[in-house]
gemmi code that builds the backbone of each chain (N, CA, C; Angstrom):
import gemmi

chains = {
    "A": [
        ("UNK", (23.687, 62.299, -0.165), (24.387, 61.041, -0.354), (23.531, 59.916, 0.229)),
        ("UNK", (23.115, 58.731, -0.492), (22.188, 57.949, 0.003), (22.672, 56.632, -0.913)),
        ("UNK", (22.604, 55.482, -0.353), (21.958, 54.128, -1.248), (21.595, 54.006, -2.296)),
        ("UNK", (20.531, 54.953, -2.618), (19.388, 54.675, -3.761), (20.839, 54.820, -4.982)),
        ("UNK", (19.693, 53.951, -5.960), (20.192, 54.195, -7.525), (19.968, 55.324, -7.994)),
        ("UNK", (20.806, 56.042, -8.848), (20.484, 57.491, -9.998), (19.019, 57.278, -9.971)),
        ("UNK", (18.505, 56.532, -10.306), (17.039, 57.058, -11.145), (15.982, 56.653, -9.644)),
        ("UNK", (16.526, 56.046, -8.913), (15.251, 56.713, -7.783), (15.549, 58.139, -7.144)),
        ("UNK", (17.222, 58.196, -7.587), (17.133, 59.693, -6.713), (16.708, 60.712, -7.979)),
        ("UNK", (16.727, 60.422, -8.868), (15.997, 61.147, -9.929), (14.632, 61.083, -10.094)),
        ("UNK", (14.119, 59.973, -9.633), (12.564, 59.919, -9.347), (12.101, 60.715, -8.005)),
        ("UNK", (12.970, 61.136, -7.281), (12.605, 61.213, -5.844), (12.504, 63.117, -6.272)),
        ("UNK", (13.461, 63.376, -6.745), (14.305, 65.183, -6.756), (12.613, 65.529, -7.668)),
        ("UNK", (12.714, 64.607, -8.580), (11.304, 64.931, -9.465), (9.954, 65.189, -8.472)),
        ("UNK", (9.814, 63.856, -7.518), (8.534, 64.248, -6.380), (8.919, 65.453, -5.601)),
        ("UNK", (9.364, 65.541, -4.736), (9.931, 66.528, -3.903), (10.349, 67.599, -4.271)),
        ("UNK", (10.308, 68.368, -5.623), (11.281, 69.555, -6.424), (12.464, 69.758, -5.592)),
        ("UNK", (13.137, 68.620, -5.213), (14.371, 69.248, -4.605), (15.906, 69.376, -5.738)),
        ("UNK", (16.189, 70.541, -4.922), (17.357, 70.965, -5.991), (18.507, 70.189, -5.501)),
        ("UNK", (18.941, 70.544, -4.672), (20.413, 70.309, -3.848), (20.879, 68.935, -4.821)),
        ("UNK", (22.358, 68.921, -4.260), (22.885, 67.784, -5.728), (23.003, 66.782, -4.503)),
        ("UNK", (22.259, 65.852, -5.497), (21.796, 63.988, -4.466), (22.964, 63.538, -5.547)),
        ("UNK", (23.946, 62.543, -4.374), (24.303, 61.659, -5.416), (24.773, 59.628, -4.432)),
        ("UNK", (24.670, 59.089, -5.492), (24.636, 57.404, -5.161), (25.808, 57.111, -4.428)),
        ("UNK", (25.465, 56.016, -3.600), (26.811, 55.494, -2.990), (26.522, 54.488, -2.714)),
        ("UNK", (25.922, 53.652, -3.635), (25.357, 52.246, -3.683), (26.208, 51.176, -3.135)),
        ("UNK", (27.727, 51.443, -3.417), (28.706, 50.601, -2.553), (28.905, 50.784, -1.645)),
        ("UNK", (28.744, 52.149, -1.048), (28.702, 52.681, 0.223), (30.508, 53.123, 0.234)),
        ("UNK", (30.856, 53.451, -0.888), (32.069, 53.577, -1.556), (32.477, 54.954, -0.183)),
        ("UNK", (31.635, 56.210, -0.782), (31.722, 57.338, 0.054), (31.363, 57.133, 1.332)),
        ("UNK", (30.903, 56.711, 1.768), (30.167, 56.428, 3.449), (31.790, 55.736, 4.131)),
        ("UNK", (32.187, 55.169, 3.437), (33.558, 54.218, 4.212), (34.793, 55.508, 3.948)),
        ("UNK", (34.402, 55.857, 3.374), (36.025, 57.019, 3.092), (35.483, 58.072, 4.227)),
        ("UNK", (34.080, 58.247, 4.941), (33.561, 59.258, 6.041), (33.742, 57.937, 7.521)),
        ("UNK", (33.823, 57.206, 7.062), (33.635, 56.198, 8.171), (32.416, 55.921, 8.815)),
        ("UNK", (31.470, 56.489, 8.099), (30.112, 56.080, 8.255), (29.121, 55.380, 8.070)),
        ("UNK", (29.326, 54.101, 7.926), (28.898, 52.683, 7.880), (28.495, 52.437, 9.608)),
        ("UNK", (27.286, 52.206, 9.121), (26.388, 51.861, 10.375), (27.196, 50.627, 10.841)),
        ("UNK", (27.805, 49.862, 11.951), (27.859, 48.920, 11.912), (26.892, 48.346, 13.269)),
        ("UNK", (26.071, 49.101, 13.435), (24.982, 48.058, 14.275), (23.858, 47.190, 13.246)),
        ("UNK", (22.941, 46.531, 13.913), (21.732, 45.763, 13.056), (21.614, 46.358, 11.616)),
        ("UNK", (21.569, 45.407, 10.730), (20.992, 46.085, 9.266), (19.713, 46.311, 9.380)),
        ("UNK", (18.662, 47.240, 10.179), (17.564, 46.935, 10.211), (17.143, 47.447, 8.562)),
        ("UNK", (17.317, 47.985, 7.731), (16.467, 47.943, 6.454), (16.222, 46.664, 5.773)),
        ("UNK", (15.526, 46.505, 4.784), (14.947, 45.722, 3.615), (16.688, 45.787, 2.839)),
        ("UNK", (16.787, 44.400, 2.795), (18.455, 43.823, 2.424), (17.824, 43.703, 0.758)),
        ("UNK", (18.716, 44.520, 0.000), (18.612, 44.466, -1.945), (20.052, 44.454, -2.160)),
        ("UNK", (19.664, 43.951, -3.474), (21.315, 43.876, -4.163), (22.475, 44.976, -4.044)),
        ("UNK", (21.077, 46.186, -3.978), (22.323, 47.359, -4.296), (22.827, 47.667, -2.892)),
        ("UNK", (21.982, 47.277, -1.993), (22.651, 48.060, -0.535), (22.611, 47.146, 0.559)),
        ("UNK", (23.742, 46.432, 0.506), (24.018, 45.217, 1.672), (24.250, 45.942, 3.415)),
        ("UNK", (24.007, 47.142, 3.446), (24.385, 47.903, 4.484), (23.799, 49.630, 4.033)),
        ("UNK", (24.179, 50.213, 5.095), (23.277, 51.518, 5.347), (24.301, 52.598, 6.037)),
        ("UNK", (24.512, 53.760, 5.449), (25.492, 54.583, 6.637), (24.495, 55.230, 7.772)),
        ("UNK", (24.911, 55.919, 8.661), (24.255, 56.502, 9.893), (24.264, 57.624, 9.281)),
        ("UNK", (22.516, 58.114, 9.578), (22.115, 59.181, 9.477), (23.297, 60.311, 9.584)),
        ("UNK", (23.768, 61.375, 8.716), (24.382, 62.252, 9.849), (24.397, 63.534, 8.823)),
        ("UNK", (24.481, 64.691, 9.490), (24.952, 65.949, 8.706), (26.272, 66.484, 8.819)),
        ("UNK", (27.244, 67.246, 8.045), (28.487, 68.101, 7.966), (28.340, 68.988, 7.292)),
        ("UNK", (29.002, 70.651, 8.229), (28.936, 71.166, 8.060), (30.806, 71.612, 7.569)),
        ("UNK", (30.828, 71.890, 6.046), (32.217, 72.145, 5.816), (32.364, 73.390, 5.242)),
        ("UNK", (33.827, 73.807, 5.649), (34.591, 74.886, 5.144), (35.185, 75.528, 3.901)),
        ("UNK", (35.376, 76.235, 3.364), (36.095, 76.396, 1.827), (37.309, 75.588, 1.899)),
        ("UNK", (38.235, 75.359, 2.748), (39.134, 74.659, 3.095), (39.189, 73.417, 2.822)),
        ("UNK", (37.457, 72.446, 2.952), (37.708, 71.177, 3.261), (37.311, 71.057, 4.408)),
        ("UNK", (37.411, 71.996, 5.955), (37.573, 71.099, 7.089), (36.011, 70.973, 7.616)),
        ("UNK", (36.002, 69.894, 8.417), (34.513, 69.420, 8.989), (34.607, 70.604, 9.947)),
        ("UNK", (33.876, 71.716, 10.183), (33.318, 72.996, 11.219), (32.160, 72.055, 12.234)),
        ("UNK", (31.484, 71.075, 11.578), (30.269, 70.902, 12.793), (29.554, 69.521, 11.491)),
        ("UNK", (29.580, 68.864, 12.761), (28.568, 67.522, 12.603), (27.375, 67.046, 13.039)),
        ("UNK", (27.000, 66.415, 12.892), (25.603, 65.400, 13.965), (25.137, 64.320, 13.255)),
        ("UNK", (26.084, 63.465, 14.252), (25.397, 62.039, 13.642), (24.148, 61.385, 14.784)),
        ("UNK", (22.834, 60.989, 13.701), (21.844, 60.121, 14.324), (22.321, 58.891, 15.557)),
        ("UNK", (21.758, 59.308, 17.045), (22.019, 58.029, 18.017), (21.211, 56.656, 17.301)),
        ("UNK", (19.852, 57.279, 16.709), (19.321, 56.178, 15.990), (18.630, 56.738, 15.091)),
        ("UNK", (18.070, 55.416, 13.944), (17.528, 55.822, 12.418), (16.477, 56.329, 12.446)),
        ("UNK", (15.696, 56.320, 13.520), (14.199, 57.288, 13.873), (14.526, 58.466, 14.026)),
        ("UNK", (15.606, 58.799, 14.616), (15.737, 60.511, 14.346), (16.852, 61.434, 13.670)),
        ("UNK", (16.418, 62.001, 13.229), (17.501, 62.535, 12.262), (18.118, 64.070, 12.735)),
        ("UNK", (18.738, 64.820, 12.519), (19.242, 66.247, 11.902), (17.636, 66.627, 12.296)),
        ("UNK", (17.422, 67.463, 13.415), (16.535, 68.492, 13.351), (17.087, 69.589, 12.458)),
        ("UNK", (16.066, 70.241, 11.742), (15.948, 71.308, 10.903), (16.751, 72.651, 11.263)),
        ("UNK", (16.126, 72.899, 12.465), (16.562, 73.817, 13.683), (17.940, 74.046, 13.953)),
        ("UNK", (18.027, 72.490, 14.301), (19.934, 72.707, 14.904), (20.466, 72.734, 13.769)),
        ("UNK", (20.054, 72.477, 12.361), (21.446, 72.397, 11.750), (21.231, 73.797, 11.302)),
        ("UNK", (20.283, 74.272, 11.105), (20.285, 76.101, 10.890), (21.074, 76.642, 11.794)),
        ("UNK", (20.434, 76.273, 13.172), (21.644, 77.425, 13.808), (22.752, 77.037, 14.039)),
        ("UNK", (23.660, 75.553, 13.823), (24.815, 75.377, 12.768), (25.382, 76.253, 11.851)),
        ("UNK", (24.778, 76.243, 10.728), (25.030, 76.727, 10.183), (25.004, 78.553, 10.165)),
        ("UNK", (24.256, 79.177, 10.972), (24.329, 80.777, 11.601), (25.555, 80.793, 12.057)),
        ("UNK", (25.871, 79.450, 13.173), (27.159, 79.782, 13.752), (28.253, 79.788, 12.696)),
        ("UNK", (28.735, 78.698, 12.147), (29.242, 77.971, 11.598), (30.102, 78.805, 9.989)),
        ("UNK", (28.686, 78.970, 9.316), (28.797, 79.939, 8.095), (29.016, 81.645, 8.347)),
        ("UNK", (28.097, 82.155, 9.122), (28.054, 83.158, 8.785), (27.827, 83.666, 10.597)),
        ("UNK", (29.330, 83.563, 10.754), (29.661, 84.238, 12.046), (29.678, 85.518, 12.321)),
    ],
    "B": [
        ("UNK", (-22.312, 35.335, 25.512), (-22.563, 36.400, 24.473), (-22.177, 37.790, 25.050)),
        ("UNK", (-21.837, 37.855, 26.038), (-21.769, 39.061, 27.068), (-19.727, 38.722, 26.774)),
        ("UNK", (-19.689, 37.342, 27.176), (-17.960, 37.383, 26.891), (-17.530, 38.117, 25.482)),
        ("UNK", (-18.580, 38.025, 24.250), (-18.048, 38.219, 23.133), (-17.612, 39.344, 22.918)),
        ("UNK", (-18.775, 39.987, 23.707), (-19.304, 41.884, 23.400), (-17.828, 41.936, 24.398)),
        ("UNK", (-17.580, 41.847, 25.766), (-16.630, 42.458, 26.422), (-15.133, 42.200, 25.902)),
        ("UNK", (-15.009, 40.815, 24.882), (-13.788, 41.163, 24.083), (-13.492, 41.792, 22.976)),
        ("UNK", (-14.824, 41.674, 22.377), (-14.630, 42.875, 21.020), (-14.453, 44.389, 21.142)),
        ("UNK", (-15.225, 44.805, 22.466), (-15.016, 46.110, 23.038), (-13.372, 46.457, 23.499)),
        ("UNK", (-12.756, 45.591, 23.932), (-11.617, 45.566, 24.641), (-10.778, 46.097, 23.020)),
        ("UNK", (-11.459, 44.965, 22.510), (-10.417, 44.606, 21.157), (-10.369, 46.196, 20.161)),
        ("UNK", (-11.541, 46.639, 20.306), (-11.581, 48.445, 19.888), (-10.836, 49.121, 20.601)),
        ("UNK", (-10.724, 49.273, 21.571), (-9.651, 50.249, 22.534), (-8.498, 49.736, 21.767)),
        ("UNK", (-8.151, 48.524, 22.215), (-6.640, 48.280, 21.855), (-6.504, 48.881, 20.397)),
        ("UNK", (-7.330, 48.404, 19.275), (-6.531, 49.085, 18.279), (-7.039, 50.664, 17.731)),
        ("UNK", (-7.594, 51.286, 18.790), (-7.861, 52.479, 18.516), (-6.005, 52.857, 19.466)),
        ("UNK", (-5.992, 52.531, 20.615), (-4.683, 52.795, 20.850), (-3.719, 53.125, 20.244)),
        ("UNK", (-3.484, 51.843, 19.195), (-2.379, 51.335, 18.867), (-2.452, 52.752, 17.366)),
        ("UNK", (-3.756, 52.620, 17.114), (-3.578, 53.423, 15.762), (-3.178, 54.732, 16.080)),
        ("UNK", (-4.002, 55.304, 17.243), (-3.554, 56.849, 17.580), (-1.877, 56.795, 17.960)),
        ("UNK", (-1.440, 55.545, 18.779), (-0.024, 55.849, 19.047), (0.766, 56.193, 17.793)),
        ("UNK", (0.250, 55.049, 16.905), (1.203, 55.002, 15.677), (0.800, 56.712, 14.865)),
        ("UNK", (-0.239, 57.183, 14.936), (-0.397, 58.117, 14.374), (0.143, 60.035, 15.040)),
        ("UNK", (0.452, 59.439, 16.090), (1.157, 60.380, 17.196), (2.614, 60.342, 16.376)),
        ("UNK", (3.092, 59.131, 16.287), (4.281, 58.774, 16.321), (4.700, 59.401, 14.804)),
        ("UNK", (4.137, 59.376, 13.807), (4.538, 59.272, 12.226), (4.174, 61.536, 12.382)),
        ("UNK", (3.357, 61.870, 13.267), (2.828, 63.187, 13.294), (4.611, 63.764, 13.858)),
        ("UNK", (4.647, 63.028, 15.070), (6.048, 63.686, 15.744), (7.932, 63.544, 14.417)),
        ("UNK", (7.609, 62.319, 13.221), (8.935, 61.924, 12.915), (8.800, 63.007, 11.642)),
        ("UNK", (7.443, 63.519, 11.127), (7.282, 64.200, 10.235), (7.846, 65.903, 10.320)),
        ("UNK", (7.566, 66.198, 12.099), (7.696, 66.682, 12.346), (9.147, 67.062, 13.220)),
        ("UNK", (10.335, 66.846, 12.811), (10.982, 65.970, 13.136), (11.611, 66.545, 14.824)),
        ("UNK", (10.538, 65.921, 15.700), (10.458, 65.897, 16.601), (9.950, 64.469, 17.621)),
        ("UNK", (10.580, 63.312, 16.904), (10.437, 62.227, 17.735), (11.484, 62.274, 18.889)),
        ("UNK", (11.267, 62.141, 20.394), (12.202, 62.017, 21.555), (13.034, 61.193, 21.433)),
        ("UNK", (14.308, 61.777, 22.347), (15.561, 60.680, 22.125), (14.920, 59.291, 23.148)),
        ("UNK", (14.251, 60.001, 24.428), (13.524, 58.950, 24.732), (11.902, 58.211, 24.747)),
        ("UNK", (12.014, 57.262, 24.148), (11.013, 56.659, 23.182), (10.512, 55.833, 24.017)),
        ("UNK", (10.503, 55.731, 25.669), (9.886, 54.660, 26.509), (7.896, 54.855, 26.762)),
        ("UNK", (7.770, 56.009, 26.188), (6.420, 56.297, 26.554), (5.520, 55.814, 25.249)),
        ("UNK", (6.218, 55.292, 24.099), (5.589, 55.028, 23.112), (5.662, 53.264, 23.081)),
        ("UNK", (6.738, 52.810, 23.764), (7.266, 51.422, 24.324), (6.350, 51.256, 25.187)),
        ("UNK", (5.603, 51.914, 26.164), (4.314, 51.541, 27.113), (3.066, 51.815, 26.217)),
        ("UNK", (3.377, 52.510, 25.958), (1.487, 52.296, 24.626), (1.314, 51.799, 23.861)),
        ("UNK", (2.805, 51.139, 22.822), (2.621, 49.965, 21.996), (2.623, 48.923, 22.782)),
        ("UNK", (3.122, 48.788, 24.230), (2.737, 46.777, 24.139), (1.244, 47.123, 24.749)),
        ("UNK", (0.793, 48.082, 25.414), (-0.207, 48.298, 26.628), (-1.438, 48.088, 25.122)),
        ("UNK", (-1.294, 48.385, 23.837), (-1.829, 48.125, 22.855), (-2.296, 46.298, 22.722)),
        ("UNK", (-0.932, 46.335, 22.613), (-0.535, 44.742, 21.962), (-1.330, 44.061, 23.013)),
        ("UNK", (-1.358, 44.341, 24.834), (-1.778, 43.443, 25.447), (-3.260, 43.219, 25.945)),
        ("UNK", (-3.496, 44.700, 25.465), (-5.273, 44.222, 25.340), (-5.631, 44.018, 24.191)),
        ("UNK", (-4.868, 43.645, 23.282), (-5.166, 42.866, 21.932), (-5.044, 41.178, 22.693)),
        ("UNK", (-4.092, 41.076, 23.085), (-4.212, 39.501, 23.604), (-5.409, 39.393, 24.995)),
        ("UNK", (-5.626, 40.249, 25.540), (-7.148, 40.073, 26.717), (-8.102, 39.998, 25.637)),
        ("UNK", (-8.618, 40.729, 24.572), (-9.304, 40.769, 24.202), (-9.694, 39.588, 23.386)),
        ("UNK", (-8.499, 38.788, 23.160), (-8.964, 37.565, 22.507), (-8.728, 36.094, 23.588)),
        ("UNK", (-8.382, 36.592, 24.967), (-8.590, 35.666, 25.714), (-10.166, 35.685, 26.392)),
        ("UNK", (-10.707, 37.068, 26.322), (-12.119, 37.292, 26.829), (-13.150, 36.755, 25.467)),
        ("UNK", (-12.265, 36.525, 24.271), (-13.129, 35.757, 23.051), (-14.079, 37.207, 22.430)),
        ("UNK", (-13.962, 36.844, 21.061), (-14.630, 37.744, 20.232), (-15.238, 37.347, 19.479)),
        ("UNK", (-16.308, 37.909, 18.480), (-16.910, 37.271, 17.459), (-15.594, 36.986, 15.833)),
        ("UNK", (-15.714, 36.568, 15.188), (-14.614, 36.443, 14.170), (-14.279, 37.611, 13.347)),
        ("UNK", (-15.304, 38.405, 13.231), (-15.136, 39.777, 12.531), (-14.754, 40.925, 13.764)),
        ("UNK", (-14.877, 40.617, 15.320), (-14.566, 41.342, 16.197), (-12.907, 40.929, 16.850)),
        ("UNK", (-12.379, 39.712, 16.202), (-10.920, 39.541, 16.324), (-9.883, 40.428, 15.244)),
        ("UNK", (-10.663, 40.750, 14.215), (-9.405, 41.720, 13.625), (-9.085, 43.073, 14.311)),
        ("UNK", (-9.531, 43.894, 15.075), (-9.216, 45.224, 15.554), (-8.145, 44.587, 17.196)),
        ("UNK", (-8.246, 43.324, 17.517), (-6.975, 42.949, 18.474), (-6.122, 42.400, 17.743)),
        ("UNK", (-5.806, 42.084, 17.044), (-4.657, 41.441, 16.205), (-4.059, 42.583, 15.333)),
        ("UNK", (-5.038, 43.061, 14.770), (-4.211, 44.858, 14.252), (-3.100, 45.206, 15.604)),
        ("UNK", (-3.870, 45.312, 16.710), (-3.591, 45.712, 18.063), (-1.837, 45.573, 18.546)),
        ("UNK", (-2.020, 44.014, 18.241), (-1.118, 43.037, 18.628), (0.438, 43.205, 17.561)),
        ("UNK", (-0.366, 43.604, 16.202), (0.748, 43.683, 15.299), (1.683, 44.769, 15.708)),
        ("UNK", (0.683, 45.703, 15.297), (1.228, 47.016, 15.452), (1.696, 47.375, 16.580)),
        ("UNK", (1.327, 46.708, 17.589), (1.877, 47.090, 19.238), (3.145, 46.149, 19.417)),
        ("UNK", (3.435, 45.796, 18.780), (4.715, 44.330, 18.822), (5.904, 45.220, 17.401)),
        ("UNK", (5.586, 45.577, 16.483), (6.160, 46.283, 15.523), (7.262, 47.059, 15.823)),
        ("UNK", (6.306, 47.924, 16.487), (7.184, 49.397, 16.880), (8.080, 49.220, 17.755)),
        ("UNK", (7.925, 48.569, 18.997), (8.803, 48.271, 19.711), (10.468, 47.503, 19.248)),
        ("UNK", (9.764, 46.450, 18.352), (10.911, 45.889, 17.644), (11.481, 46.854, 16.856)),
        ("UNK", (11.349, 47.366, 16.339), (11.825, 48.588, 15.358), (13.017, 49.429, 15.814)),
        ("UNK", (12.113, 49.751, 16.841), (12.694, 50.677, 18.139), (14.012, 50.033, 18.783)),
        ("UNK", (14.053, 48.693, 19.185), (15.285, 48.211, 19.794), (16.150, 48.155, 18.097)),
        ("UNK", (16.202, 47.888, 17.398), (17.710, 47.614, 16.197), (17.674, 49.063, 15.870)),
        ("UNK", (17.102, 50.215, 16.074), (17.433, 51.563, 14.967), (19.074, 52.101, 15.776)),
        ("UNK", (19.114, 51.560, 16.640), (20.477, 52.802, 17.149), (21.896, 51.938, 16.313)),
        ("UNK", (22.336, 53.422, 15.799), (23.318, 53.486, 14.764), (24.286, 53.719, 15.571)),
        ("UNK", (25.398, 52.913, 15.208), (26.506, 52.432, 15.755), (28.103, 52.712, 14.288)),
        ("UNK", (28.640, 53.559, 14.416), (30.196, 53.905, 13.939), (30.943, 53.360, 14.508)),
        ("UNK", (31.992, 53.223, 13.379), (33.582, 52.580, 13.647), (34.130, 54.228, 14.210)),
        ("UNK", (34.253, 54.368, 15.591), (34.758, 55.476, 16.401), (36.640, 55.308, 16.076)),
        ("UNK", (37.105, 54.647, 15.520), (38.098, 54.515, 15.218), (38.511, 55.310, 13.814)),
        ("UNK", (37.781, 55.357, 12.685), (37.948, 55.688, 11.845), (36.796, 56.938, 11.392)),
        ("UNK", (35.469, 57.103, 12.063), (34.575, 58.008, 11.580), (35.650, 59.616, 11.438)),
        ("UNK", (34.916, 60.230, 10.456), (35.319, 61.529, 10.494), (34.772, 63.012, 11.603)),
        ("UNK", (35.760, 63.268, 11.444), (35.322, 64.106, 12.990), (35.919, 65.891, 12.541)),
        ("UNK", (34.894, 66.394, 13.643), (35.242, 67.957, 13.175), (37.165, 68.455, 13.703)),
        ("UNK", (37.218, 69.553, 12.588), (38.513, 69.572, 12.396), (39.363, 68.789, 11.543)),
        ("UNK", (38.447, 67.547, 10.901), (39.401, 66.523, 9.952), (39.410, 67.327, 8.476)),
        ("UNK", (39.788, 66.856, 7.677), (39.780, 67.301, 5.956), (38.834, 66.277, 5.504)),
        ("UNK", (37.713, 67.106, 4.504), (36.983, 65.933, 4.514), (37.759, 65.283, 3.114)),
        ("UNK", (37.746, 63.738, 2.822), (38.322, 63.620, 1.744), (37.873, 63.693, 0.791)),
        ("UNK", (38.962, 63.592, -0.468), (37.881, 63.802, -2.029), (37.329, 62.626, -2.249)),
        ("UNK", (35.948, 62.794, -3.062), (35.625, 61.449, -2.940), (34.829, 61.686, -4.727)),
        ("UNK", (34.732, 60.661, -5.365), (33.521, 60.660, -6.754), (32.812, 59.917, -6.471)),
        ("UNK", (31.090, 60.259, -7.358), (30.265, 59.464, -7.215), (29.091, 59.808, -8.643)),
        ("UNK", (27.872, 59.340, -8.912), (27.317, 60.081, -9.811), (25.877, 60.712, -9.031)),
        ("UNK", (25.406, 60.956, -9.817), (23.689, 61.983, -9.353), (22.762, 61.521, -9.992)),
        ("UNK", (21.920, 61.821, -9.812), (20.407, 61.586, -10.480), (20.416, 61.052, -11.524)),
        ("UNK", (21.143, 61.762, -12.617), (21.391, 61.836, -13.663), (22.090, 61.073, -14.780)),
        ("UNK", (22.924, 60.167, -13.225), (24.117, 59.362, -14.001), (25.123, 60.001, -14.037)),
        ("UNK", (25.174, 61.454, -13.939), (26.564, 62.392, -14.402), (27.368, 61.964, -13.104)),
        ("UNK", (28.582, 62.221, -14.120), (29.828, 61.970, -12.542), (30.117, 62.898, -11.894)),
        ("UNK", (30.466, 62.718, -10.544), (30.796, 64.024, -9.600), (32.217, 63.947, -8.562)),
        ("UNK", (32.787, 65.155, -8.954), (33.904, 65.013, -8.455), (33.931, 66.440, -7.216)),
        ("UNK", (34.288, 65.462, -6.078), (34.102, 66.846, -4.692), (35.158, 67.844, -4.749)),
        ("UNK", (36.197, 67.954, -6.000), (37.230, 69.187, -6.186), (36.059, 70.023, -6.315)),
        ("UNK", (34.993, 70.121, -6.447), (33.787, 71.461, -7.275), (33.676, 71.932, -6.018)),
        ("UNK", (33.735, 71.272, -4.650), (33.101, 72.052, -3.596), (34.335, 72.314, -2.952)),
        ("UNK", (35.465, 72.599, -3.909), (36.696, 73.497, -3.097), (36.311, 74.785, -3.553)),
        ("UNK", (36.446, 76.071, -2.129), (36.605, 76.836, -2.478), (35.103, 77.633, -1.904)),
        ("UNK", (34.158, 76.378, -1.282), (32.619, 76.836, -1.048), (32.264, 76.086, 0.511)),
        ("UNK", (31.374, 76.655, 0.703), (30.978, 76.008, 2.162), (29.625, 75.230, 2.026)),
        ("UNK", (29.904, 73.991, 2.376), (29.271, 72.895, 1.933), (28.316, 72.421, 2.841)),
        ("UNK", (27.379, 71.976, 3.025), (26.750, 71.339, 4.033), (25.919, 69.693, 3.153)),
        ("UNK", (26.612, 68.381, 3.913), (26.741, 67.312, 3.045), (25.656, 66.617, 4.282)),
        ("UNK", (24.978, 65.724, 3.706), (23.981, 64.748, 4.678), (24.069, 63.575, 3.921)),
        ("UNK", (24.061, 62.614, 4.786), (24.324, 60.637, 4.309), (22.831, 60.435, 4.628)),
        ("UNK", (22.215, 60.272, 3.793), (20.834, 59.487, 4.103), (21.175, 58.061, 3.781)),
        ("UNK", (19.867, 57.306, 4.580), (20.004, 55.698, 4.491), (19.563, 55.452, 2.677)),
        ("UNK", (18.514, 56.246, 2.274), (17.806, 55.897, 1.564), (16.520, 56.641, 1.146)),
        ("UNK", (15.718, 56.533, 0.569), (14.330, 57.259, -0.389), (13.237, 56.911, 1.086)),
        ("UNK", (13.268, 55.830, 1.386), (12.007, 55.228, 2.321), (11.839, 56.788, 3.570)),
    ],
}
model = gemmi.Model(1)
for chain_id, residues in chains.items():
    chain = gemmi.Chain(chain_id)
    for i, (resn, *xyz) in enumerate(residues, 1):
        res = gemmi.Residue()
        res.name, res.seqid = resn, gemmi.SeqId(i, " ")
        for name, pos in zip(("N", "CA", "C"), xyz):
            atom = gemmi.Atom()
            atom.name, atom.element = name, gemmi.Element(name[0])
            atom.pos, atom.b_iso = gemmi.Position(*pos), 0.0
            res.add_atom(atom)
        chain.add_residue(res)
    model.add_chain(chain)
structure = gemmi.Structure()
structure.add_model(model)
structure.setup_entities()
């Protein structure tokens, strides 16, 4: 879930061969229904499509629906190590 | 002529500094292992930036002022960068473990529409990026 328009995240899935399903939230439509609207500094490059930015973060969910495990970025320099959200998900998924 | 040489020399350190910091720095975010605390990269970017400014108070030749002003940029950059990145939530309303996450639509790559009823029934793991950059 990101900002970008369809066709950069379709330009992007194309560089990167990534599979996983990317999808737009150019209004930041989904980010406000998670409550994840950055509301500190806009530090990005301000465009039409994205007057704002959500906070980095990962969720880890259930067949249910329910949030099992999160991690949201203290700041936009660091993200979701690789690591923790694996062994997240060891715990998490496949207890 | 001795002032020139000792600021242009200065003016190489600084932006050999500044470049290895920055190149430390992009090695560690790639790796995604940048520290939560970032004060040791805050002393080598200005310690950059400020023998970019000795180096042009000790005077340089005109082609020996660009490697302190690189210095100066890039050592002034990061730091600024560094103070606006911390991300800040409405703690009132963010979603939190144990909540339901809600349904939400949106489209993909593709344009196709997407509806989160598909990931009833599966265990999901969802990430909010800012963006492509």
């Amino acid at each position: 879930m990101s900002v970008d328009l369809p066709e950069v995240i379709a330009d992007r899935r194309h560089l990167h061969g990534l599979t996983a399903t990317m999808l737009s939230d150019q209004q930041l439509a989904v980010t406000d229904l998670f409550g994840l609207r950055n509301q500190g500094f806009h530090s990005a490059p301000g465009t039409e499509e994205a007057t704002a930015l959500p906070v980095p973060a990962t969720l880890l969910v259930d067949r249910d629906g329910t949030v099992l495990w999160m991690d949201l970025s203290e700041n936009y320099q660091r993200r979701s190590d690789p690591s923790v959200v694996l062994a997240a998900m060891k715990t998490h998924f496949d207890p | 002529m001795t002032g020139n040489k000792t600021g242009t020399k200065i003016g190489l350190v600084a932006a050999a500094l500044a470049v290895a910091t920055t190149a430390y720095w992009f090695y560690l975010v790639d790796e995604v292992a940048l520290p939560a605390d970032r004060s040791l990269f805050v002393v080598l970017f200005l310690l950059a930036a400020a023998l970019g400014v000795l180096a042009l108070v000790k005077r340089t030749s005109w082609l020996g002022a660009v490697p302190p002003l690189l210095a100066i940029v890039i050592g002034l950059f990061f730091p600024v960068t560094m103070s606006v990145s911390e991300q800040i939530v409405a703690r009132d309303t963010v979603i939190e473990v144990g909540d339901t996450v809600p349904r939400f639509t949106s489209v993909d790559g593709s344009g196709k529409a997407f509806d989160s009823r598909v990931l009833n029934g599966h265990l999901v793991l969802i990430k909010f990026f800012r963006a492509h950059w």
